[in-house]
C-alpha positions as CSV (number, residue, x, y, z in Angstrom):
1,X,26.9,-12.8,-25.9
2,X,25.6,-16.1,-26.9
3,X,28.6,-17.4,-26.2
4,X,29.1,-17.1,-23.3
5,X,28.6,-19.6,-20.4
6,X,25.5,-18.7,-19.9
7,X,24.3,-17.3,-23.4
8,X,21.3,-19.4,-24.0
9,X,19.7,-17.8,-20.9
10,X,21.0,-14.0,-21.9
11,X,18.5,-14.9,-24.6
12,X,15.5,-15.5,-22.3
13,X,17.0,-12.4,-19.9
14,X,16.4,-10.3,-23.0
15,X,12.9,-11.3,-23.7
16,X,12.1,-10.8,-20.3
17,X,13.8,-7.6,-20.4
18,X,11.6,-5.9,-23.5
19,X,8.1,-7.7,-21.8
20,X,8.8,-5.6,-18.6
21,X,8.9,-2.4,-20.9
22,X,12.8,-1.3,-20.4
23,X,14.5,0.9,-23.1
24,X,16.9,-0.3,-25.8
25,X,19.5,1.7,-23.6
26,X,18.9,0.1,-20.1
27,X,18.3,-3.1,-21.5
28,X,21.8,-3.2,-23.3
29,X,23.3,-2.3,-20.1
30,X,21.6,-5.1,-18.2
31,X,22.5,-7.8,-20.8
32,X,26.0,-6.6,-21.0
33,X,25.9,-6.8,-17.4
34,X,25.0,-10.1,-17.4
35,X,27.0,-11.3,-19.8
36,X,30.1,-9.8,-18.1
37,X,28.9,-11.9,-14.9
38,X,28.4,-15.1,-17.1
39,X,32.4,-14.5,-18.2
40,X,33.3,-14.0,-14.3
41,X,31.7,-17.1,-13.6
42,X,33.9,-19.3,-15.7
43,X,37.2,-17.2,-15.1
44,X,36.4,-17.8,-11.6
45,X,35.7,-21.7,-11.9
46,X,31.9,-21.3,-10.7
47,X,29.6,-23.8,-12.5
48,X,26.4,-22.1,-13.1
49,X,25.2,-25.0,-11.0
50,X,26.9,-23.1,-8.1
51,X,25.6,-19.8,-8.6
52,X,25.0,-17.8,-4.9
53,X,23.4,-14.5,-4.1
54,X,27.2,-14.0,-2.5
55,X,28.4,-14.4,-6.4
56,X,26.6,-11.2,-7.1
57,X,28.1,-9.3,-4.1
58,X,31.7,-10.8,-5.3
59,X,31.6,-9.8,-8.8
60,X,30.3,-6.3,-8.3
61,X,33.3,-5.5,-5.7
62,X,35.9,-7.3,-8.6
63,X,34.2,-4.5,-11.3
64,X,35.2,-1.9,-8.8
65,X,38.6,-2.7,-8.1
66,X,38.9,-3.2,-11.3
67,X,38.2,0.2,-11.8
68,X,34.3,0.5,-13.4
69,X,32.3,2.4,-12.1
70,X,28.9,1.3,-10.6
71,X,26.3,2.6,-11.9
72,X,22.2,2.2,-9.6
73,X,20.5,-0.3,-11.0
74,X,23.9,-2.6,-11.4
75,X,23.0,-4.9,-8.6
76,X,19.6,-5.3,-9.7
77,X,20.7,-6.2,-13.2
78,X,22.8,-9.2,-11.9
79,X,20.6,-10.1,-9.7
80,X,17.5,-10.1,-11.7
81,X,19.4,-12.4,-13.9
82,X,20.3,-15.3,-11.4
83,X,16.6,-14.9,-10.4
84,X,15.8,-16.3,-14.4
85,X,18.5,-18.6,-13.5
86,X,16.9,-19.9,-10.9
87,X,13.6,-19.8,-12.3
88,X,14.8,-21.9,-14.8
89,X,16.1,-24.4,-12.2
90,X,20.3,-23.8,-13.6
91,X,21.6,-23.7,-10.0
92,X,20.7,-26.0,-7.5
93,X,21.0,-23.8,-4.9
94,X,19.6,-25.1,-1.6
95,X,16.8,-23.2,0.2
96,X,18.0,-20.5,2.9
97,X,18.4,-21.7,6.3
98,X,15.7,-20.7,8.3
99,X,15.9,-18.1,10.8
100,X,15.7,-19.0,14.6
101,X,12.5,-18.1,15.5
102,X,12.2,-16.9,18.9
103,X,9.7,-17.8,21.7
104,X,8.2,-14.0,20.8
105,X,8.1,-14.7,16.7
106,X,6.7,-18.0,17.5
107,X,3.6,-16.7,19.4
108,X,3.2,-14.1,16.8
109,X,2.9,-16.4,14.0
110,X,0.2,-18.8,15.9
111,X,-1.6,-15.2,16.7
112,X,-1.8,-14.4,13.2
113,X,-3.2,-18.1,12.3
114,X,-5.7,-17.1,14.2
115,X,-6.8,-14.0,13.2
116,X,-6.4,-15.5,9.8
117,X,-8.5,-18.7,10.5
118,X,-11.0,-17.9,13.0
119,X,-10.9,-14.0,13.5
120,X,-10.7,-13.7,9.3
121,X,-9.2,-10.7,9.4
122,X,-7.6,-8.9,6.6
123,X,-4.0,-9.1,5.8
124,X,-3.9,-5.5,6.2
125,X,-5.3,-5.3,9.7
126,X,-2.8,-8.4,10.7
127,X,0.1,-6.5,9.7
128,X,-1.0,-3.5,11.6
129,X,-1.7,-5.9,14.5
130,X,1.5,-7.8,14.3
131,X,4.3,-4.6,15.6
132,X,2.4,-3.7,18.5
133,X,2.1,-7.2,19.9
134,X,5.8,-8.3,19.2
135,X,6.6,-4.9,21.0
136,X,4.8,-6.3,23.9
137,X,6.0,-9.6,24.0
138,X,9.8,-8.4,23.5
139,X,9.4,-5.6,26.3
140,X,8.1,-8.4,29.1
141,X,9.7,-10.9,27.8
142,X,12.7,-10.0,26.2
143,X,14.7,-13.0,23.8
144,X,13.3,-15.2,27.2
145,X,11.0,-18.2,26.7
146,X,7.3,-16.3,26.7
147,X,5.0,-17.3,29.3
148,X,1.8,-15.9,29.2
149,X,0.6,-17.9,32.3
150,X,2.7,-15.0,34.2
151,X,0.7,-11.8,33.0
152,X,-1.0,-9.6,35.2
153,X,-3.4,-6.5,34.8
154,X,0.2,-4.0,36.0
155,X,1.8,-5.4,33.3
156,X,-0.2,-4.7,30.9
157,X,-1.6,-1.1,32.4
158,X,2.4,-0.5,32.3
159,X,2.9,-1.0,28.5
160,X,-0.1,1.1,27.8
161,X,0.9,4.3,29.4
162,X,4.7,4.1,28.4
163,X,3.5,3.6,24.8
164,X,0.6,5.7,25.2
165,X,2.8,8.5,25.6
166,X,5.4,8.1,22.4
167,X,1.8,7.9,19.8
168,X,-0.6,9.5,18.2
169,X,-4.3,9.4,19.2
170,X,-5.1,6.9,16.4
171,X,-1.8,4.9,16.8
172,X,-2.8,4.5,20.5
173,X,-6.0,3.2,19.5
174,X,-4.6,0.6,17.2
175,X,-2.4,-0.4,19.8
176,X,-5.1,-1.2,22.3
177,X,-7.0,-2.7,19.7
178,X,-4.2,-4.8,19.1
179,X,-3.5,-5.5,23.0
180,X,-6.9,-6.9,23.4
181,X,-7.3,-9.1,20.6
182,X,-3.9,-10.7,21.2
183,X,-5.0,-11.1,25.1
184,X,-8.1,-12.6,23.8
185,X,-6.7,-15.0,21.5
186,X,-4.3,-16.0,25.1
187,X,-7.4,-16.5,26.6
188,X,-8.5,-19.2,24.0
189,X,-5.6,-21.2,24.2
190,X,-6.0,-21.5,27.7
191,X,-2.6,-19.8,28.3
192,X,-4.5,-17.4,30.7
193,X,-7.0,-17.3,32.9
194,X,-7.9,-13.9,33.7
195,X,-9.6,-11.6,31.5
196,X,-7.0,-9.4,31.5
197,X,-7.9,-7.8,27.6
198,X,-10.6,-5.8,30.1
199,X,-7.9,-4.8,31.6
200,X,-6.1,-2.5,28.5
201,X,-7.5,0.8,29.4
202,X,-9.6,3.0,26.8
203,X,-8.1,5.9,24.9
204,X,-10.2,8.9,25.1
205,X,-11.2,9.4,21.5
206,X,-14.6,11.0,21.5
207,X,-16.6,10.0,18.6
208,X,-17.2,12.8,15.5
209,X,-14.5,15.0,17.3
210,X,-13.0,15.6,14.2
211,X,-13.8,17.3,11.3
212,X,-12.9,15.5,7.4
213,X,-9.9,17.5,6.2
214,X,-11.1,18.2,2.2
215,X,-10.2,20.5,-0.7
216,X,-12.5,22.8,-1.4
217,X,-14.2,22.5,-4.5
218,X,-12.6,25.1,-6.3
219,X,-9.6,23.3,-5.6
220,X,-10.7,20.3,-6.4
221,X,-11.3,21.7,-10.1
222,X,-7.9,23.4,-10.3
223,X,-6.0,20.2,-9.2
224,X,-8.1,18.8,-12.4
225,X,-7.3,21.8,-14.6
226,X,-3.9,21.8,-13.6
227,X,-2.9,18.0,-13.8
228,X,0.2,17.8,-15.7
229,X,0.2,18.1,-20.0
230,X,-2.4,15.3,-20.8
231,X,-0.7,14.7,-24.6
232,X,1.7,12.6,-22.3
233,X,1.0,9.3,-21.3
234,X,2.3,10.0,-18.0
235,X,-0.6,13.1,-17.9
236,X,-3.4,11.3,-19.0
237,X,-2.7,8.6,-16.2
238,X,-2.1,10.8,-13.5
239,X,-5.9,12.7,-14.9
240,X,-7.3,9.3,-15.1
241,X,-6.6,8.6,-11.3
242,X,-7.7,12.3,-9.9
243,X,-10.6,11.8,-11.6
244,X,-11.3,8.3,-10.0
245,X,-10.5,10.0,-6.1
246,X,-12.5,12.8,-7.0
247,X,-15.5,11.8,-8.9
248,X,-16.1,8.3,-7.4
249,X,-14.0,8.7,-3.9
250,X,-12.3,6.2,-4.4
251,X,-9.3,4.9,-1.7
252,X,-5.9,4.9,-2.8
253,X,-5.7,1.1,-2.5
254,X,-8.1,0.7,-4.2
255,X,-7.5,2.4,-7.2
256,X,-4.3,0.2,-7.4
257,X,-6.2,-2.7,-7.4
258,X,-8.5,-2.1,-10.3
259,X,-8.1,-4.0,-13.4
260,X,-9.1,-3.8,-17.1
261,X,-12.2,-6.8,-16.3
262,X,-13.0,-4.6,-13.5
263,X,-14.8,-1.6,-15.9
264,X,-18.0,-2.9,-17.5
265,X,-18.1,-0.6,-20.4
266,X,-21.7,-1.7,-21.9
267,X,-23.3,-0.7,-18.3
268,X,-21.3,2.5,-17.4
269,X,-20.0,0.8,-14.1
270,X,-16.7,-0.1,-12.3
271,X,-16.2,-2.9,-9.8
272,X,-14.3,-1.9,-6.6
273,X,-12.5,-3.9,-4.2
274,X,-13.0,-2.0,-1.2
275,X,-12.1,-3.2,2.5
276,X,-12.1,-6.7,3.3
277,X,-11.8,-7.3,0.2
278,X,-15.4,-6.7,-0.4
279,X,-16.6,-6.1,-3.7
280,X,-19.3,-3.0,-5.0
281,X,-20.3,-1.7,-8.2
282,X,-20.4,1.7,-8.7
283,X,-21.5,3.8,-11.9
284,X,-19.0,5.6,-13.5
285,X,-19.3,8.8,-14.6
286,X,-18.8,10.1,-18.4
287,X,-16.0,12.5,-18.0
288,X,-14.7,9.2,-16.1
289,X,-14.9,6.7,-18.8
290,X,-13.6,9.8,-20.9
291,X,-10.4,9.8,-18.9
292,X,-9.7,6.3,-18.5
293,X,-10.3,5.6,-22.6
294,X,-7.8,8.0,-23.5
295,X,-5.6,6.2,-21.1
296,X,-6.0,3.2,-22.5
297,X,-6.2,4.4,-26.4
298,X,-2.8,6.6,-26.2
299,X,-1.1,6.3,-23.2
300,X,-1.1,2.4,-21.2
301,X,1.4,0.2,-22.5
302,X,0.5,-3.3,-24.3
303,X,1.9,-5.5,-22.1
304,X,0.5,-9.3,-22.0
305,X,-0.4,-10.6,-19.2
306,X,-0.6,-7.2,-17.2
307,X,-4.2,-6.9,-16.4
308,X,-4.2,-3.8,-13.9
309,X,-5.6,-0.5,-15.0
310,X,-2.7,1.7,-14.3
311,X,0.8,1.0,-15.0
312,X,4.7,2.5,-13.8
313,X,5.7,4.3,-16.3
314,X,9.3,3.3,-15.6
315,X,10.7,-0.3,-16.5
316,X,9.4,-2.6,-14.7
317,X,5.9,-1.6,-16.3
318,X,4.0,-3.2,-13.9
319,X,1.1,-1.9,-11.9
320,X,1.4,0.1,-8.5
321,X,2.0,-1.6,-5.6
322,X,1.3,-0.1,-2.8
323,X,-1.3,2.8,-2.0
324,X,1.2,5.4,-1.3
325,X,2.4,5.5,-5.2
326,X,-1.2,7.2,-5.5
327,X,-0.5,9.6,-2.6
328,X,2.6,10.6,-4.9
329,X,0.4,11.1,-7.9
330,X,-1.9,13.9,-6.0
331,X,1.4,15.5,-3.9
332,X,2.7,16.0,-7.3
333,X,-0.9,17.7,-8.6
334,X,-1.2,19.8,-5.8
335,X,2.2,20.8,-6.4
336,X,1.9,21.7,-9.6
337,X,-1.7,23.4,-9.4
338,X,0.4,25.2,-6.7
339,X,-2.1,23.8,-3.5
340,X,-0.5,24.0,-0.1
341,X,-2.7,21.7,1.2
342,X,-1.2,20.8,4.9
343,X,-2.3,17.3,4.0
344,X,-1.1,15.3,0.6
345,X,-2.6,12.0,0.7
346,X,-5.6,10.6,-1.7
347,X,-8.0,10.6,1.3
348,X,-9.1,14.5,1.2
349,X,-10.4,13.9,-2.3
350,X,-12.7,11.3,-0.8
351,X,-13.7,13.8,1.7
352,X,-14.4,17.2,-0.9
353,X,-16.9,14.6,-2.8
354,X,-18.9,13.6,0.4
355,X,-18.8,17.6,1.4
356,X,-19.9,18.6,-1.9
357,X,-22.6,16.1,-2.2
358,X,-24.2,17.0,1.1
359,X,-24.2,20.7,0.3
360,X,-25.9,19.6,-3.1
361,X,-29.0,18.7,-1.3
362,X,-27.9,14.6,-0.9
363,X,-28.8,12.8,2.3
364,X,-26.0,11.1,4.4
365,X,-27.4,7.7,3.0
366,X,-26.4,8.1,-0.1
367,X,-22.9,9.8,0.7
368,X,-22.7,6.6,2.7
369,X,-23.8,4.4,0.2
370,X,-21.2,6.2,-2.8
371,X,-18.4,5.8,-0.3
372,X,-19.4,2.3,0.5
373,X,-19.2,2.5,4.6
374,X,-20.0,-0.2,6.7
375,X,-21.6,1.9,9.3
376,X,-24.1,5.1,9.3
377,X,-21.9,6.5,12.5
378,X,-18.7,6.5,9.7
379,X,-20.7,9.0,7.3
380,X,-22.6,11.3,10.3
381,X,-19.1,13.5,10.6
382,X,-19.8,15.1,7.3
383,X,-22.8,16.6,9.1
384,X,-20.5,18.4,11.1
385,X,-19.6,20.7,7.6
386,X,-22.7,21.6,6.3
387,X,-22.8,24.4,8.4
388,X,-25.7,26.1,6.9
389,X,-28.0,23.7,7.5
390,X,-26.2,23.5,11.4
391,X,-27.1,27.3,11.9
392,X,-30.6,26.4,11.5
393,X,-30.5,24.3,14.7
394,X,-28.0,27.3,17.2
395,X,-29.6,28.1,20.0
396,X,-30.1,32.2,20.4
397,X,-26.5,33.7,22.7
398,X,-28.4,34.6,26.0
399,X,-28.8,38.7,26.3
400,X,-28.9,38.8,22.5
401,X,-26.1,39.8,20.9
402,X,-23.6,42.2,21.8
């Protein structure tokens, strides 16, 4: 393979390859991919100067006429290599053009400058934000120049109720959230005059409605019991994580955020990132050190560089990035501890461990203060399931009972 065009950088595709924890069986595929694509390149009189994304596209349809088969993954393969290759500066392929930004997608992007730089809101709650507004602007405005100067209170009433009716209650609530700051940040430009973010009507939503959806605790225990054959590094991952939701309550998010500096071993505690990016340390419990060591001792891969806690466990070992890889871990533990549980994310773990700790005897303080919520009014719903204690406070059912 070395010599071919491109052979010095198969070399460098390899190591990159084995660091990002792919089998001797994949990777051979991949190089031998690449390599064939090298070959292309000079039977088709491309310098690897003029290597294109479209090159990829044109040599995977010439392998099919040509009568191989594609195999998933292929694309990625040839692709990951002309990423090295640009990485390492071979082609000098020019920057994409940009897109035409539209009147709408220019608005949006000063909007979120502003919640960025003055509001300093998260990047999660600006991406929430962002659909709902652009949904706005492209349903007054259309692809036409937007101007805000224009608005009116029945414009805005009219979005509401058509989109009011097409969401859920929480969506609904986002969306007015969203309405209102976006009319607010109008307001500050100066592009209106009218208040007219008083104008988005409220979505009845009445507070501690609700009650937390949780496992029982018995459940809770056989989702731990059950969790898949710990021998396996795949097993004693997966244990390490339940044990993290259910002991600590920890969000899904943010147990794919924690890293190996993030556990102080000498003090028995683990640093969370919680919302906001705000930071708390919580103690950790033994049986949770317990599962994260053997983790670490027999089941995380050595992989330099790679500081998260918990790693894929299919190439590319890297660590999970987004929230709903750890809703997959507990759908996959309910199933197999053979739960049906009408909901499957993370979340209802958080909610057994403020339920259980409340019918232990603790105060809503220090449920609060474990779960790390901003405000008291977030942690008074779990009153509404200690229902012992709210018997103590029914009033007697007039003429006694029947």
């Amino acid at each position: 393979m070395k010599r071919d065009p491109l052979g010095a950088y198969l070399v460098l595709y390899a190591a990159q390859l084995y660091a990002q924890g792919y089998a001797r069986l994949s990777g051979r595929r991949k190089l031998q991919l690449a390599a064939d694509f090298s070959r292309w390149l000079k039977r088709s009189k491309v310098g690897a100067h003029r290597v294109r994304a479209k090159h990829v596209s044109n040599y995977l349809q010439f392998r099919k006429r040509s009568g191989f088969g594609i195999q998933r993954g292929d694309r990625t393969a040839v692709t990951g290599f002309l990423e090295l290759l640009r990485e390492q500066r071979v082609t000098n392929e020019s920057l994409p053009q940009p897109l035409i930004v539209t009147s709408s997608q220019r608005w949006l992007n000063e909007y979120d400058v502003y919640l960025q730089k003055e509001r300093s809101l998260s990047v999660a709650t600006r991406i929430t934000y962002a659909p709902f507004v652009r949904q706005f602007l492209i349903s007054h405005f259309g692809r036409d120049r937007v101007d805000l100067s224009g608005l009116r209170a029945i414009d805005v009433l009219k979005f509401v109720r058509r989109q009011a009716g097409q969401l859920k209650t929480k969506r609904v609530l986002l969306m007015t959230s969203a309405l209102r700051s976006f009319l607010r940040f109008a307001r500050y430009c100066g592009k209106i005059n009218l208040d007219l973010a008083a104008c988005v009507p409220s979505v009845a939503s009445w507070s501690l409605s609700t009650i937390p959806k949780a496992l029982p605790l018995a459940q809770v225990e056989q989702v731990l019991a059950e969790t898949r054959n710990r021998s396996t590094a795949v097993g004693r991952r997966d244990y390490a994580i339940l044990m993290l939701l259910a002991r600590l309550g920890l969000r899904g998010g943010e147990v794919c955020r924690l890293t190996l500096e993030d556990i102080d071993w000498e003090n028995s505690r683990i640093a969370v990132r919680g919302k906001g990016d705000r930071m708390a340390q919580l103690p950790m419990p033994a049986d949770v050190g317990e599962a994260i060591v053997s983790y670490l001792k027999d089941g995380r891969p050595r992989l330099p560089g790679n500081r998260f806690l918990f790693i894929r466990v299919r190439a590319p070992l890297i660590g999970f990035k987004r929230q709903g890889s750890i809703g997959t871990v507990v759908k996959h533990a309910l199933e197999r501890a053979k739960i049906d549980s009408p909901r499957k994310g993370a979340h209802q773990f958080r909610h057994a461990l403020a339920s259980t700790m409340l019918q232990n005897g603790s105060s809503l303080s220090e449920i609060g203060e474990l779960l790390r919520h901003r405000s008291p009014d977030t942690t008074a719903i779990y009153a509404k399931v200690d229902i012992l204690s709210l018997r103590a406070l029914a009033l007697p059912w007039p003429g006694g009972a029947s």
